[in-house]
N, C-alpha and C positions, 0 to 999 in steps of 0.2 A: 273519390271524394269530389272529383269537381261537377259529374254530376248530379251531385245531393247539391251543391253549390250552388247552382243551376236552378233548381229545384224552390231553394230558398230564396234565392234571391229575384225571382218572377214574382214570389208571395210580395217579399218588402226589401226592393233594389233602395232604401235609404239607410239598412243594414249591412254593416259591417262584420259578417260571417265568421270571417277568421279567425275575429275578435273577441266575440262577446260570448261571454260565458251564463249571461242569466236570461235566456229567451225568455221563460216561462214566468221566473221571479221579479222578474223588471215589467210583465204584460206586452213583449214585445209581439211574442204571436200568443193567440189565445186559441179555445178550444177548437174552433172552425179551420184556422191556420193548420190545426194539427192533426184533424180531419183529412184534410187535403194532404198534408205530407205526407200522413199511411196510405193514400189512396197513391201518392205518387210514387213512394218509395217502392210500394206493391208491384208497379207497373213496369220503372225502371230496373229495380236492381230484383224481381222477381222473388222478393220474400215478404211474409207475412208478418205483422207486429202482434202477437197474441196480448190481448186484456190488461195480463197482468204486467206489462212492460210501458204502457202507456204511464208515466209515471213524470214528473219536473226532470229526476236525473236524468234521465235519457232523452230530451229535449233540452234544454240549456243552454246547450253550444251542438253549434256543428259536428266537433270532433265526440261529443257523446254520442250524437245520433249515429254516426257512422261506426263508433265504435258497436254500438248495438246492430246495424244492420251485417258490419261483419262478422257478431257472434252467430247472428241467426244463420249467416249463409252457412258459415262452420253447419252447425247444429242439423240445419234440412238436409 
């Protein structure tokens, strides 16, 4: 998780990660930001985000993304 942490808060260190449940629904990060995330999460934690996951729930908060990047690791 601290990682992804890491990750986020390079994008926007005036966010509070731990916290915030509405990235997508409040316009915290938008489509670019999230661009970047798949490209970093790709890189760091070595999985892909296929199409159909790119989705608000799994951006929102921190603790969904990583919930998601830990299903995929499962999965691959």
């Amino acid at each position: 998780m601290d990682e992804l942490l890491e990750i986020l808060e390079e994008l926007h260190p005036e966010v509070d990660f731990n916290t915030c449940t509405r990235l997508v629904d409040d316009k915290i990060i938008d489509s670019f930001d999230i661009v970047t995330i798949i490209t970093e999460v790709n890189n760091t934690f070595d999985v892909a985000i296929p199409a159909e996951e790119i989705i608000p729930e799994n951006f929102n908060s921190a603790q969904a993304l990583y919930a998601l990047i830990e299903r995929l690791e499962e999965e691959g």
